[in-house]
C-alpha angles and dihedrals in degrees: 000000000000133000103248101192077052084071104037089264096119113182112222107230095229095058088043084059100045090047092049095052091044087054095052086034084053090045090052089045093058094060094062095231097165090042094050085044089049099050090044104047093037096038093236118187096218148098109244091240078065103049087047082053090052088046090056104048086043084066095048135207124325107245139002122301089018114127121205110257136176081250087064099040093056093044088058089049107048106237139099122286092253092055090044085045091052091044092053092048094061099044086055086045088052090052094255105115129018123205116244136199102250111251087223096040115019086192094062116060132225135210129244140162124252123219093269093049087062092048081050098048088035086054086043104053088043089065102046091049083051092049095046093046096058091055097053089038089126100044120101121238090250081055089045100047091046101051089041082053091045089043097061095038087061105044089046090048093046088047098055 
């Protein structure tokens, strides 16, 4: 690995620390270690790929007049559209998501939560608030409200 600085690339100490964190954070996040916290202290009857597909129709789509697709699943995801389409399957199999005639096109399908796809996405976020608010357990309310302001500065800021 080259020395940046060498070539007039200096890294500014505060970004290689951030970048550093989001990397260990991503890692964290791969292992499905809230999933996996989710399904286990809520007895959840679900593989944790599911669960990920209920989180993002939970979100819903990106702008207006947008359904939510498999397209769109997989996109989110990060995988093909064969592997978003097999995901999808199985959480409609499991009961999670049902697949609904478009308002706009009653020959494409979009994609909804069923009521126990909200229990599932309702289990999970408990956990993860639980799980988040462990970690900032010593932080005042002043330290949580500004990173939750500089968070989703960031991620707006990454995503567009």
């Amino acid at each position: 690995m080259q020395d940046e600085a060498a070539h007039g690339n200096a890294v500014d100490p505060a970004v290689g620390a951030i970048e550093r964190s989001m990397v260990r954070l991503r890692r964290g996040m791969a292992r499905h270690r809230l999933g996996k916290a989710a399904i286990r202290e809520h007895n959840l009857p679900v593989d944790v790929q599911v669960l990920h597909v209920v989180d993002v129709i939970d979100e819903g789509p990106d702008h207006e007049g947008q359904e939510m697709s498999v397209g769109l699943v997989a996109s989110r995801l990060g995988v093909d559209a064969s592997r978003g389409s097999r995901i999808v399957a199985e959480a409609v199999k499991s009961g999670y998501v049902r697949r609904v005639a478009s308002q706009e096109d009653g020959r494409r399908i979009h994609l909804e939560l069923t009521d126990a796809g909200r229990a599932v996405v309702d289990a999970t976020r408990r956990t993860r608030h639980e799980h988040f608010a462990k970690a900032m357990s010593g932080w005042t309310d002043e330290e949580r409200a500004e990173f939750a302001r500089l968070l989703s500065r960031f991620v707006r800021d990454y995503d567009s």
